[in-house]
C-alpha positions as CSV (number, residue, x, y, z in Angstrom):
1,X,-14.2,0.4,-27.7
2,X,-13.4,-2.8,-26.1
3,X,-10.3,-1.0,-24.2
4,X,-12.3,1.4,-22.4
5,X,-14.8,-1.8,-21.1
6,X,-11.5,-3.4,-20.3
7,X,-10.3,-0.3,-18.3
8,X,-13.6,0.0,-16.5
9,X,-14.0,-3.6,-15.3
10,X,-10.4,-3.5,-13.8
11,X,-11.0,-0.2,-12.1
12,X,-14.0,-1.9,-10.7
13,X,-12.5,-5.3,-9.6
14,X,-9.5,-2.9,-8.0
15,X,-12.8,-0.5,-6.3
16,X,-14.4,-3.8,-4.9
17,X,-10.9,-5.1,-3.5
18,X,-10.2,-1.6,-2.3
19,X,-13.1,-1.1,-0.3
20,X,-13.2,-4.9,1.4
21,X,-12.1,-5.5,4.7
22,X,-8.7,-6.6,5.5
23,X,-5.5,-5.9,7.4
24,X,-5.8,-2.2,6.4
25,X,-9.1,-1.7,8.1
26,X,-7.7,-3.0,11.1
27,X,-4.7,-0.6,11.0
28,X,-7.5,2.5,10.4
29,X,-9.1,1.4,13.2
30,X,-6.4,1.2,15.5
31,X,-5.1,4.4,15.1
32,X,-8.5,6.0,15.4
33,X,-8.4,4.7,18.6
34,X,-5.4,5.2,19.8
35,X,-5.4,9.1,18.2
36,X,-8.4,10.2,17.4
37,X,-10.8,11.3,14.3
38,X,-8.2,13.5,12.4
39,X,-5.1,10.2,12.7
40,X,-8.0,8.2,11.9
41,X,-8.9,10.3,8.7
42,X,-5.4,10.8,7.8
43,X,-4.5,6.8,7.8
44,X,-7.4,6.0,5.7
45,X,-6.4,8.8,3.4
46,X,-2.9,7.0,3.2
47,X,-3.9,3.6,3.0
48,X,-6.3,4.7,0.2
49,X,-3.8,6.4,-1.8
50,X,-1.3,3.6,-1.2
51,X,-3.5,1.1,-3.0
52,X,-4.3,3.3,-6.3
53,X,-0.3,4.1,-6.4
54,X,-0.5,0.2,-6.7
55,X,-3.4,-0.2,-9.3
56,X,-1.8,2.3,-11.3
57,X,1.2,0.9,-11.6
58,X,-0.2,-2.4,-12.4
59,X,-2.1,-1.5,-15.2
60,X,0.6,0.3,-16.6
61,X,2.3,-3.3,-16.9
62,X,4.5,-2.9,-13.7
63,X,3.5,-6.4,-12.4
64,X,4.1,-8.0,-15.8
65,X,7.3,-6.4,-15.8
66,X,8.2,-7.6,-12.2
67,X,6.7,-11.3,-12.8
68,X,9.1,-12.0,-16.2
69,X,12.1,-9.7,-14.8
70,X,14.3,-11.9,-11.9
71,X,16.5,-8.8,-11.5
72,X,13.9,-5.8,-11.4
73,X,11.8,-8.4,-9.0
74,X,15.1,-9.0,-6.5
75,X,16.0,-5.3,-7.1
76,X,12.2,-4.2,-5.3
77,X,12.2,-7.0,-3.0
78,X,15.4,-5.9,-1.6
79,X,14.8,-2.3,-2.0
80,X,11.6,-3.1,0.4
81,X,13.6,-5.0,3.1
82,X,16.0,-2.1,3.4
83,X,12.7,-0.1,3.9
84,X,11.2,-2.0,6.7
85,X,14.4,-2.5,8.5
86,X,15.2,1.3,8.1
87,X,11.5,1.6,9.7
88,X,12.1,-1.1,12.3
89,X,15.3,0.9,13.3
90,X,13.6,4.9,13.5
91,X,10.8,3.1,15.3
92,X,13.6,1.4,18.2
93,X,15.1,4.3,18.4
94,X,12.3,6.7,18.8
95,X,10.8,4.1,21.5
96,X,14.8,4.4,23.5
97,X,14.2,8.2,23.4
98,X,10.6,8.8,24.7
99,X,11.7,5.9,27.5
């Protein structure tokens, strides 16, 4: 019975952190700007589903797993730069074709 009081005071510390203002509500509010209700809606939706993927994975043990494991920690570190330099690159050359 303890597990399941366990469970629900993580899934409410994760709620609170969720739902506080931060970098993300900036982003949602930009783009609601900038495109309108429905982008607004839709980037919300994203960020939101972003941050569960995250608290999932976490309490299946994927941060303990990352925090003891120098390899699996380097392996998503560097699989994340590859990422954002592959996004950096789509976004320069999307930017050179609308121009």
């Amino acid at each position: 019975m303890e597990s399941i009081s366990y469970w629900a005071l993580f899934f409410t510390a994760a709620f609170a952190i969720n739902i506080s203002p931060g970098p993300d509500i900036i982003y949602i509010l930009s783009k609601t700007i900038a495109g309108g209700r429905k982008i607004g809606i839709a980037s919300s939706l994203g960020v939101c589903s972003g941050a569960m993927v995250h608290v999932f994975a976490a309490a299946l043990g994927l941060s303990a797993i990352l925090a003891t494991s120098a390899i699996a920690f380097s392996f998503v570190k560097y699989v994340g730069a590859a990422y954002l330099i592959y996004l950096g690159i789509r976004l320069a050359l999307i930017k050179n074709h609308n121009a």
